[in-house]
LUMMI-730174 format. One record per residue (C-alpha): residue in three letters; x, y, z. Coordinates in steps of 0.5 Angstrom, whole numbers. Layout:
% residues N
aa_X_Y_Z
Ala_X_Y_Z
...
END
This chain:
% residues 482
aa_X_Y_Z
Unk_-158_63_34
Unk_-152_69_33
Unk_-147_66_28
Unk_-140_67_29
Unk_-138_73_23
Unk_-131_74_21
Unk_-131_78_16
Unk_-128_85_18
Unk_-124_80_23
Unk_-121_78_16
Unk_-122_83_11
Unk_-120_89_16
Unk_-115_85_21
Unk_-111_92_22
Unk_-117_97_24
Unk_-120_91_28
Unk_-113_89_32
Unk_-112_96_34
Unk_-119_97_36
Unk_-120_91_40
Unk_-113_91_43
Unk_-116_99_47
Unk_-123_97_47
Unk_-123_89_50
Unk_-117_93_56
Unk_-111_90_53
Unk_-107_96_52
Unk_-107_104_52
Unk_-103_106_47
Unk_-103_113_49
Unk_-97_114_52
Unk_-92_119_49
Unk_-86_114_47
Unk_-88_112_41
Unk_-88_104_41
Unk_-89_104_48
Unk_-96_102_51
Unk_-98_101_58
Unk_-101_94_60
Unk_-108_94_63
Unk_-110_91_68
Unk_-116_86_64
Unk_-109_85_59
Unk_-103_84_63
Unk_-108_78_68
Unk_-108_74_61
Unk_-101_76_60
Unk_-99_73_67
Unk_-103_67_66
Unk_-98_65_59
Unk_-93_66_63
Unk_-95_62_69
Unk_-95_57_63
Unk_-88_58_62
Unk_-86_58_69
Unk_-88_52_70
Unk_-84_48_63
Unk_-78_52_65
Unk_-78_49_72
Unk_-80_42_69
Unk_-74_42_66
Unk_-69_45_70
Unk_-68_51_68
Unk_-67_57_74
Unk_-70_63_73
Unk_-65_70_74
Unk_-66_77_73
Unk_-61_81_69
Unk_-59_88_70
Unk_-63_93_64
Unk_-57_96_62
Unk_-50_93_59
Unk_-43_97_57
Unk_-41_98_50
Unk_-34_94_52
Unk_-37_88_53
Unk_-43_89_46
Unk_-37_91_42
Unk_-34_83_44
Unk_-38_80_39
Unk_-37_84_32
Unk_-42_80_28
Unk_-47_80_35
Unk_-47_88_35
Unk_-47_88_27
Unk_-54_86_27
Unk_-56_91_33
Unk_-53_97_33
Unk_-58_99_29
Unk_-64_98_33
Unk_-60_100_40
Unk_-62_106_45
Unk_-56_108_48
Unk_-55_112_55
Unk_-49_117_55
Unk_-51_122_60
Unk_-50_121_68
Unk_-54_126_70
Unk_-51_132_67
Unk_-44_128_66
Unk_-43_124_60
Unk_-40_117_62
Unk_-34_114_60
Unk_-36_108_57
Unk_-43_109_54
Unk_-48_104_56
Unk_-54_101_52
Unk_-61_98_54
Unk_-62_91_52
Unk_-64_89_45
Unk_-63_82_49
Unk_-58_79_53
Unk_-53_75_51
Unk_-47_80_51
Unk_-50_82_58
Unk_-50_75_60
Unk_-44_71_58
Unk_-39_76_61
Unk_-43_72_68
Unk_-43_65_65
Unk_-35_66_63
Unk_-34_67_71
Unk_-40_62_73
Unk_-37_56_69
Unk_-31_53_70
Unk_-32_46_71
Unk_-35_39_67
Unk_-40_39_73
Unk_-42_46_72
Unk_-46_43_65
Unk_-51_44_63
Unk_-53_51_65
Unk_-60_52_63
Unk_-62_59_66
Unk_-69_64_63
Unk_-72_71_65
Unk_-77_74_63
Unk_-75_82_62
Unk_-76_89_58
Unk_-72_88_52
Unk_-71_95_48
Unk_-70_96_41
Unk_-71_103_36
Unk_-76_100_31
Unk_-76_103_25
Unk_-82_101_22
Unk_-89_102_24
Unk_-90_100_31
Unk_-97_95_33
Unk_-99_94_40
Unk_-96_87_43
Unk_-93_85_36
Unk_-88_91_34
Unk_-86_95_39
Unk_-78_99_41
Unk_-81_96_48
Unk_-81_89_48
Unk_-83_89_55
Unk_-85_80_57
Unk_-79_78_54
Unk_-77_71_55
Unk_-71_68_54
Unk_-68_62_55
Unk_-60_61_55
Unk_-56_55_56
Unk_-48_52_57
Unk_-47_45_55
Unk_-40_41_53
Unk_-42_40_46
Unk_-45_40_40
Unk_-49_34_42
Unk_-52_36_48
Unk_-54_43_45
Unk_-57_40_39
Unk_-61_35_45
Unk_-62_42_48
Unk_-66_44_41
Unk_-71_40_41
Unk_-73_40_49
Unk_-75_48_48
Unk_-78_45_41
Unk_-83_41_46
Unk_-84_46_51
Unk_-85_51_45
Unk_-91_45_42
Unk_-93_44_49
Unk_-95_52_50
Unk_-98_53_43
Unk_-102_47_45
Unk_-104_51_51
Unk_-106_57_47
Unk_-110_52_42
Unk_-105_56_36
Unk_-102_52_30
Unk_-95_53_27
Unk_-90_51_23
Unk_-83_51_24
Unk_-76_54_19
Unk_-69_54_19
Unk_-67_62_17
Unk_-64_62_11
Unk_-56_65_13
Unk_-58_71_11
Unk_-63_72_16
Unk_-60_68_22
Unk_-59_71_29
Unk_-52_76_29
Unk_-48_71_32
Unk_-51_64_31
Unk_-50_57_28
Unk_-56_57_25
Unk_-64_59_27
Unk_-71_56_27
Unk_-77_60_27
Unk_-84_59_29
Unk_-89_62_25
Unk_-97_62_26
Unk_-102_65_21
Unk_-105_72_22
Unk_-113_73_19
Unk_-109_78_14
Unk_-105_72_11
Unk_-99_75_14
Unk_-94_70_19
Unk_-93_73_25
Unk_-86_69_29
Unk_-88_67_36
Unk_-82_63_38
Unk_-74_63_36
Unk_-69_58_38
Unk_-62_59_36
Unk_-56_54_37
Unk_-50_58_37
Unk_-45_53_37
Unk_-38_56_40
Unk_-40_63_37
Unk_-41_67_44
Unk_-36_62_48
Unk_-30_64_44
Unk_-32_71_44
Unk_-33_71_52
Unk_-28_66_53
Unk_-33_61_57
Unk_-29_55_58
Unk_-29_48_63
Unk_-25_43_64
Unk_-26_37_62
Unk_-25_30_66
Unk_-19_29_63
Unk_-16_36_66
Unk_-16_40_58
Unk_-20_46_57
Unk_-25_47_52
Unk_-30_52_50
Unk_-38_51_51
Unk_-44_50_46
Unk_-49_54_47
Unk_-56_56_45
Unk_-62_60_47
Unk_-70_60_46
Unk_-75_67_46
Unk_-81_69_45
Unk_-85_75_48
Unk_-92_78_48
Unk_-93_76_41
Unk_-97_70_43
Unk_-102_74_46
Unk_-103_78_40
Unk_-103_71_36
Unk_-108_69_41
Unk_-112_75_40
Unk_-111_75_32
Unk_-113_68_31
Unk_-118_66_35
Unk_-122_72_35
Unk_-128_74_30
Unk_-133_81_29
Unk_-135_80_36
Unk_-127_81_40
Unk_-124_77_43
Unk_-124_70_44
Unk_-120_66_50
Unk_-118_59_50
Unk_-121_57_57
Unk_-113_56_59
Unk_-112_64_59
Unk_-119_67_61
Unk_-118_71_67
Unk_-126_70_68
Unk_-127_62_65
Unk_-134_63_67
Unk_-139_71_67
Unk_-146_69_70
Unk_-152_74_68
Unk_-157_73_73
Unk_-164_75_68
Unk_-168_79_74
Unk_-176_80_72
Unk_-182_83_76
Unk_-187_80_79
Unk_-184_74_81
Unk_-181_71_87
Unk_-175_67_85
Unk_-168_70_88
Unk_-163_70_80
Unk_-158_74_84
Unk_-158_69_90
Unk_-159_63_85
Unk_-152_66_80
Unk_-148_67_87
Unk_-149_59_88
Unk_-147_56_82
Unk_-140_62_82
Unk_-139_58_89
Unk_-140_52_87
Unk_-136_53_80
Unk_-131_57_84
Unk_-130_51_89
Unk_-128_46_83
Unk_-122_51_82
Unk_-126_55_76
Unk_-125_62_76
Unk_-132_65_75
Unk_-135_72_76
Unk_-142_74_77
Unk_-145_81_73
Unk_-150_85_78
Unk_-148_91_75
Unk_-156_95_74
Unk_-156_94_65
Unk_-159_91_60
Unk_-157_84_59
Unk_-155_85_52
Unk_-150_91_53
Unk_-147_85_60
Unk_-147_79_53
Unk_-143_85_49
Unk_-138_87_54
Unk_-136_79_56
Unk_-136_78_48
Unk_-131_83_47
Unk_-127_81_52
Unk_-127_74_50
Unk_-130_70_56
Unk_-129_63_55
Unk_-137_60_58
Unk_-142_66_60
Unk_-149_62_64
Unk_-155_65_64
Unk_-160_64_70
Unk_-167_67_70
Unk_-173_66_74
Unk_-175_60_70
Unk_-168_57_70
Unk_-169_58_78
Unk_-176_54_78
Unk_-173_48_73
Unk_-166_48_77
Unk_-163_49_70
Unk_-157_54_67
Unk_-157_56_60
Unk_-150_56_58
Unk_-146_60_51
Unk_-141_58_47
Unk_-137_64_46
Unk_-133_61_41
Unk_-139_59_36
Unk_-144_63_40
Unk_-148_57_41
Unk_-152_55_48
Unk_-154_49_51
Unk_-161_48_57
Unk_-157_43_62
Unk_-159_41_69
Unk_-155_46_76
Unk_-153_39_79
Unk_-149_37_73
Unk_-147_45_72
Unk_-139_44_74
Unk_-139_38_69
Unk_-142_41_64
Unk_-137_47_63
Unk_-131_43_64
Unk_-133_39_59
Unk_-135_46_55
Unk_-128_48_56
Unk_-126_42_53
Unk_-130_42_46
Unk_-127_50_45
Unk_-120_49_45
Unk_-121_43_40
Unk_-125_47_36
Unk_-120_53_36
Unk_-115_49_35
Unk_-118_45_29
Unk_-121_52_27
Unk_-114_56_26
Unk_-110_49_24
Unk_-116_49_17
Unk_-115_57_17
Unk_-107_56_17
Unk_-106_49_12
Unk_-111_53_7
Unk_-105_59_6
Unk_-99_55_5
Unk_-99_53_-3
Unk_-93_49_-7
Unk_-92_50_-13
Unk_-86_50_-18
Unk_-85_57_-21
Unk_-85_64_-19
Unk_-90_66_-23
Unk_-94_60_-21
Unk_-93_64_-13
Unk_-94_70_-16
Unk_-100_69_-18
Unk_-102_65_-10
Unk_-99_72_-8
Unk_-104_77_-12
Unk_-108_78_-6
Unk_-103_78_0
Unk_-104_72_3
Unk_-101_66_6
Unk_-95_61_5
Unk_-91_60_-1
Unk_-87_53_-2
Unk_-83_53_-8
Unk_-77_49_-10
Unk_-70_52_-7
Unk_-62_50_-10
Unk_-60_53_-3
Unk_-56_60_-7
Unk_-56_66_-2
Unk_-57_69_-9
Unk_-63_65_-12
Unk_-67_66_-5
Unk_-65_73_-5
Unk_-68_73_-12
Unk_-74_70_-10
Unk_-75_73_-5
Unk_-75_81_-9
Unk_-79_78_-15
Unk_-84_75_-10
Unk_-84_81_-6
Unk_-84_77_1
Unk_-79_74_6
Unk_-76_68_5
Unk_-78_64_12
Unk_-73_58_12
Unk_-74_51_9
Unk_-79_46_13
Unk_-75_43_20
Unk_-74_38_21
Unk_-69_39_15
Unk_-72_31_13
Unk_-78_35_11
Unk_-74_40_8
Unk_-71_35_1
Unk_-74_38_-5
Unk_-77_33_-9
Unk_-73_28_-14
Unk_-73_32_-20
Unk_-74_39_-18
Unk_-71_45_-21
Unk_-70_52_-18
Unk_-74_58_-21
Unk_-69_62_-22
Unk_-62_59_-24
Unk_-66_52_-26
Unk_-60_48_-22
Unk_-63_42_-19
Unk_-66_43_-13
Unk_-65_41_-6
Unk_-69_44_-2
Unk_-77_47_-1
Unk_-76_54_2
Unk_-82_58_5
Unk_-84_65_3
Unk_-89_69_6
Unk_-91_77_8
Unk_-89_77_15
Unk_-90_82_21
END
């Protein structure tokens, strides 16, 4: 039996990502912008079923799907002074119409808060009007400066979600957190992706933010890789934009705002995660082709395996599986190779004996196990083989992710977690801008957040900081990130 080898996975992650996103069809990386890629076919079918997914959360709660434009007028970034301070650095700017320069200089989208919220100050004018739960899913842009990787980091983000909501205060937006952070577990259940969940230091919320909660998974490398943001903004952009109701009592107040994002990261959480030295491997919930079929002809016999193969599709197809049959005139070996690489969930395999006994073979892709069951109870058997790989992915990755977080006392205890570049420290935190910032320079890693629910964040009773040997208040997580 095949075992299941991750050892380039983990011991070369970066070469074995960049080559698997080309050879398993996901993106082309050759296009002359650099960190912008095209979306392959095979890739973006993937891509679409996530975001299928979302779709349907975001109608289950109550959000309405718009489409902003892609360029946004410098007056209406400028509104927002600590907004455009966090992205003036990173934003493409449109000068020219043409051969003529314009007279108020336009900018591709970073992300659309300074697009949106001039519309919600015109939109909202009463109690009633709230909440306004909105969402889209658009190309965002940004000029990253550092070294671009396909899906993970781009200067064309280009499926961005975003969700923006308005509500008459602190307590329905604070409701409204923690409604995205059931949508976010629900969607990481559905990719079988363990994650942790920080509140960002200040220093590292988003420009114009109350506070940020970041949602973190744990790449083969040992590198945490966010997937998912949620932020409150409180009356931060609503006083800037002027987005004012009217109460019932007939007075004027401000709204609190929030907003919810994620992007292709989670696909290349899902590549990265669930793969191994093979390719890819697919929960069942995303595969384009849930079930590849090889028919195993052989001379001198009569049995029909293409005919055979074709009815199980049929009846797999019918029980709303989606199922390809691979005809194609090339040695079985080379056909369980490429559906490896691509990650397809189940592969059955039919030959003439199978014909005679009424049986299929079925092959695991995430532990390359195979099982003999009888062609009547072949629908049951691969609903039921789909259930068993996404409890192992999960379980598997959820081990994977529990290993690399460490708690310890002292930086030179998480120096030495440290030696080999991996994993998640937790170390006890006063809660200074200056000690975390120290911490995060000795350690040479991003200071992630302290644990949310910030119950979960309280240092333990008798704690000091490392650095100033103050009482600790908090655990904050540290870790080399993406």
């Amino acid at each position: 039996m095949e075992k299941v080898r991750r050892e380039k996975w983990s011991e070369n992650f970066s070469e074995w990502y960049n080559e698997l996103i080309e050879t398993a069809g996901i993106q082309d990386k050759r296009y002359p912008v650099k960190g912008m890629n095209i979306w392959l076919p095979y890739g973006l079918k993937i891509m679409r079923n996530i975001e299928k997914f979302i779709h349907s959360e975001m109608e289950r709660t109550g959000h309405e799907e718009v489409l902003f434009p892609a360029l946004i007028p410098e007056t209406e970034f400028q509104k927002e002074a600590e907004h455009i301070a966090g992205f003036e650095g990173e934003v493409f700017w449109v000068t020219h119409a043409g051969h003529d320069p314009l007279d108020v200089r336009l900018i591709l989208r970073p992300t659309s808060e300074t697009a949106m919220y001039s519309m919600f100050s015109l939109w909202i004018r009463s109690h009633a009007d709230l909440p306004l739960k909105i969402y889209q899913i658009v190309n965002v842009y940004r000029y990253e400066t550092k070294h671009t990787r396909p899906l993970i980091r781009v200067r064309e983000i280009s499926r961005f979600f975003e969700a923006h909501t308005a509500h008459d205060s602190y307590e329905d937006a604070e409701r409204q957190i923690r409604e995205d952070l059931e949508i976010f577990d629900r969607l990481a259940k559905f990719l079988a992706l363990p994650y942790i969940v920080s509140k960002r230091p200040e220093w590292d919320k988003f420009p114009g933010a109350y506070y940020s909660l970041g949602a973190e998974v744990m790449m083969p490398d040992g590198r945490t890789l966010q997937i998912g943001t949620m932020h409150n903004y409180r009356q931060n952009f609503a006083k800037a934009y002027n987005i004012q109701y009217e109460t019932e009592s007939g007075e004027h107040e401000y709204v609190h705002q929030t907003t919810f994002g994620m992007s292709e990261r989670l696909l290349a959480a899902v590549i990265g995660i669930h793969g191994d030295d093979s390719g890819m491997v697919l929960p069942p919930t995303i595969a384009p082709i849930q079930v590849v079929i090889i028919p195993i002809p052989m001379k001198e016999t009569d049995a029909d395996v293409f005919a055979y193969a074709r009815g199980i599709a049929e009846e797999l197809r019918n029980a709303g599986i989606r199922v390809q049959v691979d005809e194609r005139d090339i040695r079985p070996g080379r056909k369980y190779y490429d559906w490896e690489l691509k990650g397809v969930p189940v592969r059955i395999e039919v030959g003439p004996k199978d014909v005679e006994g009424k049986k299929a073979v079925i092959a695991r892709r995430d532990t390359l196990t195979k099982e003999v069951v009888e062609r009547a109870k072949i629908v049951e058997a691969v609903r039921r083989t789909f259930d068993d790989i996404m409890e192992n992915l999960y379980n598997r990755a959820r081990e994977f992710l529990e290993s690399h977080i460490k708690r310890v006392d002292t930086i030179e205890e998480a120096k030495a977690v440290f030696e080999d570049r991996r994993g998640i420290v937790e170390i006890p935190w006063c809660g200074s801008e200056e000690c975390g910032l120290k911490m995060e320079e000795e350690l040479d890693a991003k200071m992630l957040g302290i644990p949310y629910p910030e119950e979960n964040a309280r240092a333990p009773e008798g704690k000091k900081c490392p650095v100033c040997g103050g009482e600790a208040k908090f655990i904050a997580r540290f870790a080399r990130t993406y």
